[in-house]
C-alpha positions as CSV (number, residue, x, y, z in Angstrom):
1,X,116.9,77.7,98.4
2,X,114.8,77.7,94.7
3,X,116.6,80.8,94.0
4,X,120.4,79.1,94.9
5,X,119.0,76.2,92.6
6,X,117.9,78.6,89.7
7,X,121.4,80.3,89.5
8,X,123.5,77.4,89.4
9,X,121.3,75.2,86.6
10,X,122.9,76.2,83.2
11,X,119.5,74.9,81.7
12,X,118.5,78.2,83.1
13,X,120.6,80.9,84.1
14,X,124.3,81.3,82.5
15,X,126.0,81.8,85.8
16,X,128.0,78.5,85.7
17,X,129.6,79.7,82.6
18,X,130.4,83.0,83.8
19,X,132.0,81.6,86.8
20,X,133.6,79.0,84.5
21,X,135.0,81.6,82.3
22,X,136.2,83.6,85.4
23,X,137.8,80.7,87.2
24,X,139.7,80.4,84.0
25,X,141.0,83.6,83.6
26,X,141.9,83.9,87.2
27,X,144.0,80.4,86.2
28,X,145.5,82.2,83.0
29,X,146.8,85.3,84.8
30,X,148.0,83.3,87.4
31,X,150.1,80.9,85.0
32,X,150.9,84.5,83.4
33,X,152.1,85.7,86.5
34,X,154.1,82.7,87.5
35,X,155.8,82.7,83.8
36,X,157.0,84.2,81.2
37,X,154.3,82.8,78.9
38,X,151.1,81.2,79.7
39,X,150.8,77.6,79.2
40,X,148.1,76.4,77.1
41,X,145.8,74.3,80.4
42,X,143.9,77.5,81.2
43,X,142.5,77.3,77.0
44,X,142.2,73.6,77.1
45,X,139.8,73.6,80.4
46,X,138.0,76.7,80.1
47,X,136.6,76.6,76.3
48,X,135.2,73.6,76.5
49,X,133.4,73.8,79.6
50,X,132.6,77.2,78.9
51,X,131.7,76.6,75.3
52,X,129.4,72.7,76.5
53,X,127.5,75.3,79.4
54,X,126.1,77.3,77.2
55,X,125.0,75.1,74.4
56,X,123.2,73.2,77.2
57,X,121.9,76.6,78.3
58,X,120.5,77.1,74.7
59,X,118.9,73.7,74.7
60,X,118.5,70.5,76.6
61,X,120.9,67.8,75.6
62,X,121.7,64.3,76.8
63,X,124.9,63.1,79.1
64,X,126.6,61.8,75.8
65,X,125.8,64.6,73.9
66,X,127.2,67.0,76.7
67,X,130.2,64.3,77.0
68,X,131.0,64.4,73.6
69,X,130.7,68.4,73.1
70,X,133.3,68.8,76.2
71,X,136.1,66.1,74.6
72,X,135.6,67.6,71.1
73,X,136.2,71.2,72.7
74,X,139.4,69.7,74.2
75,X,140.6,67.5,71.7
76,X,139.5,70.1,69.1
77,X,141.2,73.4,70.8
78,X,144.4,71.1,71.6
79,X,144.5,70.6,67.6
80,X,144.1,74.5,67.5
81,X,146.8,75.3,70.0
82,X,149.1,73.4,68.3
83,X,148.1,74.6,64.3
84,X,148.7,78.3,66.2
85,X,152.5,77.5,67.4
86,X,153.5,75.6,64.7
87,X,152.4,78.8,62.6
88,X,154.3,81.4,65.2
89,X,157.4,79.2,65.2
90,X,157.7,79.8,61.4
91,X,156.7,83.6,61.3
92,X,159.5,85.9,61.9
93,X,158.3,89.2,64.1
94,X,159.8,92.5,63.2
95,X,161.1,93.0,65.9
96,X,161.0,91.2,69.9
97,X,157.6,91.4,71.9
98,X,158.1,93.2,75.0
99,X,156.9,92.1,78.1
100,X,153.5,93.9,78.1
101,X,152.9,92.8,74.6
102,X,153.5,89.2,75.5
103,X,150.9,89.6,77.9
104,X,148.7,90.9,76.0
105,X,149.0,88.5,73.3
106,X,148.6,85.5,75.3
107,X,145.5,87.3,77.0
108,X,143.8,87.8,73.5
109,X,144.9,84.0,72.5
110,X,143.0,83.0,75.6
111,X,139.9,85.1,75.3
112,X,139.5,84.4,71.2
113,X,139.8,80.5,72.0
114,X,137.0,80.4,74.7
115,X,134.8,83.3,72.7
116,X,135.1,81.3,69.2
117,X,134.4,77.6,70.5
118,X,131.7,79.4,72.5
119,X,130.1,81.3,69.7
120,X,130.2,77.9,67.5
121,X,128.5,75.5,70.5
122,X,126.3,78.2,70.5
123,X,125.5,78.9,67.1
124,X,125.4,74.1,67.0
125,X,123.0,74.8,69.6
126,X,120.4,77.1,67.8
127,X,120.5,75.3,64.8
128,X,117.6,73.3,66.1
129,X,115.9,71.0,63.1
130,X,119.3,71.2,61.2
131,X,121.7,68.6,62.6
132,X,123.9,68.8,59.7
133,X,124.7,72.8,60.5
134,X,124.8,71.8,64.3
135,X,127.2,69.1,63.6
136,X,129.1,71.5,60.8
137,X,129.5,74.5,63.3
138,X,130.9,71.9,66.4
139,X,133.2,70.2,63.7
140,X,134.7,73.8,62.3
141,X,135.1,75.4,65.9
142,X,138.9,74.3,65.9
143,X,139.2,76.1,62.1
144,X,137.3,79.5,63.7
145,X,139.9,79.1,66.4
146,X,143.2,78.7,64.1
147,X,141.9,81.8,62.4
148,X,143.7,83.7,65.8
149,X,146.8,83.6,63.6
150,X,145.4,85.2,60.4
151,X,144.8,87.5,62.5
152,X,147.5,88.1,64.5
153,X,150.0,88.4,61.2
154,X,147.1,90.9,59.4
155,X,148.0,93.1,62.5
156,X,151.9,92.6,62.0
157,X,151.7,93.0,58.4
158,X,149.5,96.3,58.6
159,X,151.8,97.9,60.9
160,X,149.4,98.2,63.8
161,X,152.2,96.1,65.8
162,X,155.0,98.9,66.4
């Protein structure tokens, strides 16, 4: 039973967000699957609670800290979502996406969302003795996640997209 109770503490093992990141790409490819385009819920569910597991498995925080890390990752990647299609409605492709390439767009828009908020949590998290490059790196996670669309178009505008 200690053993069951080790692998599902995030404090000490990062199971819960492994299984939180797969339970949210099982629920992007299924909203994939279902659609033509996948919805933004999968992002706005999984990167926070991916992102608050493991600062909390880099170090111990209180019930309002953890509270405040998870609506910040929601209301923060919501504000991203939306700076990323109001920069694709106004960006003219070269040509249409094909299915395959849709999918594989919205796959990468998923997995740079939960990486990016989780690499800033985690980079909040080990800045232990400096709250004000904790509090920077949580507050700019929504700008690291934007940057999806600098580099989506420095893929279109190199011609890597044919």
């Amino acid at each position: 039973m200690t053993e069951l109770r080790h692998r599902t503490q995030s404090r000490i093992s990062l199971v819960p967000a492994a299984v939180a990141l797969g339970l949210g790409l099982v629920a992007h490819l299924v909203d994939q699957f279902l659609f033509v385009r996948a919805g933004p819920v999968p992002i706005l569910v999984t990167a926070p609670v991916a992102a608050t597991l493991l600062y909390l498995h880099l170090r111990a925080a209180t019930y309002q800290r953890i509270a405040a890390l998870a609506v910040w990752g929601f209301l923060g990647s919501g504000a991203a979502i939306l700076g990323v299609y109001l920069g694709v409605v106004n960006y003219y492709l070269p040509r249409a996406l094909t299915g395959t390439e849709t999918g594989v767009y919205d796959l990468g828009l998923f997995l740079w969302f939960v990486a990016s908020l989780t690499v800033m949590y985690g980079v909040a998290a080990r800045a232990e003795g400096r709250p004000t490059r904790a509090t920077a790196a949580v507050l700019l996670a929504p700008v690291v996640q934007v940057t999806w669309l600098a580099l989506v178009r420095l893929v279109v505008e190199t011609v890597l997209y044919a």
